[in-house]
Each structure stands twice: as C-alpha cells, then as structure tokens.
NUKEMAR-453144 format. One record per residue (C-alpha): residue in one letter; z negated, x, y. Coordinates in steps of 0.5 Angstrom, whole numbers, plus 500, padded with zeros to 3 digits. Layout:
BEGIN
aZXY/...
END
This chain:
BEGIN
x455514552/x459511545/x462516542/x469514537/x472519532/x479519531/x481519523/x488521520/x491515518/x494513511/x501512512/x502508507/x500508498/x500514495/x499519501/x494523502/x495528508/x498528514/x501534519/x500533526/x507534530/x505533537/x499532541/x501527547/x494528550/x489534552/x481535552/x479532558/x484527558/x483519560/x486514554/x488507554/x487502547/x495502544/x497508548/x501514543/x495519542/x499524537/x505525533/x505524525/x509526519/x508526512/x513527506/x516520507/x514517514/x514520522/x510516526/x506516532/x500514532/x496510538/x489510541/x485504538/x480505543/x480507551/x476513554/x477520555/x479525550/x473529547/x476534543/x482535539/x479539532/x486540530/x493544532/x499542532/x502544525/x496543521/x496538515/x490534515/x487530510/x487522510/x480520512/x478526516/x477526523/x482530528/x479527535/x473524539/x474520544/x468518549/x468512554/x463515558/x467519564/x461523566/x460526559/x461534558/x469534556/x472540552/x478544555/x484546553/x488546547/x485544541/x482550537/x482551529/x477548525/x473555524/x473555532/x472549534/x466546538/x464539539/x461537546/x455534544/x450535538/x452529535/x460530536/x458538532/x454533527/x460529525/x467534525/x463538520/x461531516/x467529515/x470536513/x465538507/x465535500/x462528497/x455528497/x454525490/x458527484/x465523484/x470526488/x473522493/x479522498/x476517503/x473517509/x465516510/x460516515/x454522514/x449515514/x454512508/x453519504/x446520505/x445513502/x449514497/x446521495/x440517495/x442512491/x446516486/x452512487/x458517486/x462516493/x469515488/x465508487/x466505493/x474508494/x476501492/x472497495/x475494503/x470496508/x468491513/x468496519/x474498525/x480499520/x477497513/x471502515/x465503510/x459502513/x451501512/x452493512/x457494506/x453500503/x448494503/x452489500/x454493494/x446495492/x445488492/x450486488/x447490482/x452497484/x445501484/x446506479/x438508477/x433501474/x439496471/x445498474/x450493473/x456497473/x460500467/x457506463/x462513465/x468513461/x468519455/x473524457/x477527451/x481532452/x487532453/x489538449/x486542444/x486551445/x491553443/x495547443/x502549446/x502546453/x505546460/x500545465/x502541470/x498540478/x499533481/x501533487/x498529493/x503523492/x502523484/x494524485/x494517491/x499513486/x493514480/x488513484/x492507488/x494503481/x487505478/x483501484/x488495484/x486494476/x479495477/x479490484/x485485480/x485481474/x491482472/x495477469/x502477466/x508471465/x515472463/x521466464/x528470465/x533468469/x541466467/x544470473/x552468471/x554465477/x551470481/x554476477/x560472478/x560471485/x558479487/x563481483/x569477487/x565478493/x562485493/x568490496/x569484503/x562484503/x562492504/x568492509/x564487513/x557490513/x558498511/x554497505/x553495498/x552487496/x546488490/x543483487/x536485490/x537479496/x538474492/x532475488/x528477495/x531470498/x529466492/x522469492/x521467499/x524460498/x518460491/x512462496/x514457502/x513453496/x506455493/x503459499/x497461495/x500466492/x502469498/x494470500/x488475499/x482474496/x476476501/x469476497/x469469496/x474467501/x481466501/x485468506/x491464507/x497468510/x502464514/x508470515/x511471509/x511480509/x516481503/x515489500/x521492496/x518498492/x523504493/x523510490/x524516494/x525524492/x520527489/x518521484/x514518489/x515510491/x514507498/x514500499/x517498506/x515490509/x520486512/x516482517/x517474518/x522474512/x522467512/x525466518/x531470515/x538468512/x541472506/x546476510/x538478514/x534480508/x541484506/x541488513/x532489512/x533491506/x539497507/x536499514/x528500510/x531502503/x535507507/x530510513/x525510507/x529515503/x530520509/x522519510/x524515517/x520509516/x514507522/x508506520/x508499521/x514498517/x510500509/x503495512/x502488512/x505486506/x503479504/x508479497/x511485493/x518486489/x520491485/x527492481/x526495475/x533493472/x536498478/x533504473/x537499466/x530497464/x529490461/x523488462/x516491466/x508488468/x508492475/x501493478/x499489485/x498492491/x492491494/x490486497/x495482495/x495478489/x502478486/x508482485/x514481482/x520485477/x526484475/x530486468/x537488468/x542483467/x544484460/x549479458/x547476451/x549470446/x545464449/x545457446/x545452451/x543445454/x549441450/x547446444/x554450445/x553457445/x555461451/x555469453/x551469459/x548474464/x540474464/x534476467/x527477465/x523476471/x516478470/x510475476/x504480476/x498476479/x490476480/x486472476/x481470482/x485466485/x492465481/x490461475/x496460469/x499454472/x500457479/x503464477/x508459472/x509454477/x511460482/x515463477/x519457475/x520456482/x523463482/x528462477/x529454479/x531457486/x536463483/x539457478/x541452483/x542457489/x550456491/x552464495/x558460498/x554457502/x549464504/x555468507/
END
C-alpha cells in the first residue's frame, strides 16, 4: 500500500500561503492523475489544482477556508482500494485523524518547525529533517537548491549529493561562515517597525536564493528608439480603436527579444548541475507589478510563434487578469526568459534579479531624449533607451550576453512597424 501526500502548491514567486476555496473530492473518493482535486486562491491567482497521482482519496487535513502554508501537506491519497479511508468532511487540523500510523507520522511532520536552526518556508520530508539535525545542516541551507524528487522535491539521494559536495557543516564545511547580523537600529532610536508581509518575505528569500544560485553578470547598450517613438505616436489612438487597449513600447522590445534568443538559443536555457538544458520553446515573462507592492510574472507561451499584433493581445490579457489576481497557475510557470520595463516607473536604468532557473533577464530605461552625435558626425535629438542583460555566469560568458544584447538593440534599429500591423 503506497501512500502520496498532496502539498499546497507555490502559486508562483513571492507567495507563501494558499486558501483552499473548494474541495472537489471527499474522503473515500477514487481519483485519476491530471483530475481537479481542489480549488486555490491566493492574493494574486485563483487556480484549481489537479491530482498528480491516481488512487482514493485518503484523507483531507484541511477545510475549505483555511489558508495553508506553501509546502504543507493538505491531503493523502493511497493507491491501494482496500486501505481503510477516512469519511466525511475533512476535519481542522487539532482534530484530524490519519488512517494509518504512517499518515499520523507524516501530517504533524509537515506542520511542526525545522529541525535544525534556520527557518524555512519549504517543504521536506521527516527523513530529510532528521538528516539535517543530524548533520547540522540549517533546513534554510537547502531552500535553494532544486531537488531532484516529484515537483523539485528534496530528497534522501539530493541530501547525499549536498554532504558530498562539502555542504556538511561539522569537520571542514566548505560553506561560507554565517553573516554577522548588525542591528538594524539602535534603542531608542526612532523608528517604525514594520512586519514583512508573505509577498514581501518570498520576494527577499526568492532574490536572495537567485544571487546565491546565479553569478550575476550585468552589460548595458542603449537603444535609439526614434523611429519607434514616432511611430507610436502616429499610430497609438487607431491602435486602441481597433484593439481596445493602449499600444506601449513593451511588445516591440518583447518582439526584438524573442527574435535575439532565436538567435542565441543558449540563453534561453537552464543550468542543471553540470548540464545544459537547451529549451526549444521561447516562454517570455513580463514582470508586473500588482496592488500591494508585490510583482508577478506571467509567461507567454510559445511566444515565437506570435506576430507583434499576438505578443500585444498576450500581454494586455495577462497584465490585466494578473492585476485582478485572475491568472491560472500555469500562466506564472515555465518561463524559459524574463523582461522587466523599469522605464514604465521613469527610471532610467536597472540591474534586475534572474528568476531561477533561468539565466537571464532583461530591462528597459525610459526613453529620454538626449543630444546624440551621430554616424555622419552631426549631432541630432534622439529618443534612447538603456537596455540592461542580466545573466549567469555558468553558462553566459561576456561574449554571449553582449552578443545577445547586440542583437536586442540591432533588432529594435532595424525593425520596421509598418510592416508588423
């Protein structure tokens, strides 16, 4: 009798916690691989969320309206019909009862605090904590590392891996010494103390994670836009006749973008250990920022198969459900390449962040104009662009990110909008 535990899902970076809405199945219930077992919702998305196995519902260690840790588990589904099954609906937590000692072994392991020292918002199994007390090993340690188990799960064969590559703590550890903490204040220093909240805290530990993971190397071309401001300008009120939104510089960049990583498909890749992975789907992410000073990044899939007049209607139907925290789970996932617009907030330049486990990122300035000399030696008032390629040293060398970056701005030079709508 094999026993699978059912955790809340991460509904993408910087969320911490997910409310169950609905339960689509009861105790006692069969249910098939990719069937919806329950509803989500968060502060950003609403999802529902299907079974990745097959077997009969378990047990349901939560309500529907209690709001859940990412990571914990929430339900257990057995493949074997004969087991004994809870009935009924799923009771709260202080009153629950797990069919089998080995199910009332795993829910309260899943609910109580890391073993070790560090705190962390990730799920592990019971083996992996006690091998961590053991060790000395702070469960923060490993927050950014990507297990090799069902859903990046950390397990016993990747706990291994990390002693062996000189992560043990005690006799020789090959890790960093901790970080002296200086007070952020002083008593009696006047302040405001102010809690992070769950967005806030993911952000810090999602960014902190990517830094440690990714070297991260920064080259800066800028863009002359003329022809493009031009253009949007003559353009802009038939564009929002015909489509019903507002024609912004962000699809051309996007356009000239994809066109760079059909070019130099290496940085449209992971890094997997010591292996690349090549991906052959262009997923374009586009940070955007959402109420309560939080950011979400929704993917457009396939976007190499699109027309400039596509990546426009993607991008207005994500930026729109993502701001009324509308998206699908599967929209803020599988992201192969991410851009962010900091010129949209009037800044002229940014070194942004990768999102694991990609290895690049691009932003955009604001388009300033400014007094440029020109190839023929006149000087002319032009509308540039500072384009700024954020990459991973592991695998993007200097050439590759200025080459890619080159391509970027070549691609925007020479592209011709009359011919893209």
């Amino acid at each position: 009798m094999a026993k699978q535990e059912l955790v809340m899902p991460q509904m993408g970076e910087s969320i911490t916690t997910g409310t169950i809405t609905k339960w689509n199945k009861a105790a006692g219930d069969a249910v098939e691989i990719d069937e919806i077992i329950l509803e989500i919702s968060t502060d950003k998305v609403e999802s529902e969320i299907p079974s990745p196995y097959s077997g009969r519902i378990a047990s349901l260690l939560f309500e529907e309206g209690e709001t859940i840790d990412v990571g914990k588990v929430i339900a257990i589904i057995e493949d074997d019909d004969s087991a004994a099954l809870d009935t009924g609906a799923p009771a709260k937590k202080e009153k629950s009862a797990a069919p089998t000692e080995k199910v009332e072994a795993a829910a309260p392991a899943a609910k109580a605090a890391p073993a070790s020292t560090g705190k962390s918002n990730k799920f592990y199994t019971p083996l992996v904590r006690k091998m961590a007390k053991e060790n000395g090993i702070a469960l923060v340690d490993l927050d950014h590392l990507k297990g090799s188990g069902a859903g990046g799960r950390f397990n016993k064969s990747d706990f291994e891996k990390f002693l062996s590559s000189g992560g043990k703590s005690s006799g020789g550890s090959s890790r960093p010494a901790p970080t002296v903490n200086v007070p952020a204040y002083k008593p009696g220093e006047s302040v405001q103390i102010i809690p992070m909240d769950n967005m806030r805290k993911m952000i810090a530990q999602n960014m902190v994670a990517s830094k440690l993971t990714s070297p991260h190397v920064n080259s800066v071309d800028e863009a002359d836009m003329t022809h493009l401001v031009k253009f949007r300008e003559g353009f802009k009120h038939e564009f929002q006749k015909q489509e019903g939104f507002k024609l912004t510089y962000t699809p051309f960049i996007m356009k000239a973008i994809i066109d760079a990583l059909k070019e130099h498909p290496y940085v449209n890749a992971s890094v997997d250990g010591t292996n690349i992975v090549l991906k052959k789907d262009i997923n374009l992410g586009c940070a955007v920022a959402v109420p309560g000073n939080g950011l979400v990044v929704p993917v457009i899939k396939n976007a190499e198969a699109l027309n400039i007049v596509g990546i426009c209607r993607a991008l207005q139907d994500l930026a729109t459900r993502a701001r009324a925290k509308k998206l699908k789970l599967e929209e803020l996932q599988g992201g192969t390449f991410t851009f962010t617009n900091v010129g949209s907030f009037g800044t002229v330049l940014a070194t942004p962040i990768i999102l694991q486990p990609q290895v690049g990122i691009m932003a955009a300035g604001v388009i300033k104009k400014r007094v440029v000399a020109m190839p023929d030696d006149t000087i002319g008032i032009r509308s540039m662009m500072f384009l700024t390629h954020s990459y991973d040293h592991r695998l993007v060398d200097g050439e590759l990110g200025g080459k890619f970056l080159a391509s970027v701005r070549n691609n925007l030079h020479n592209m011709d909008p009359n011919e893209m709508f």
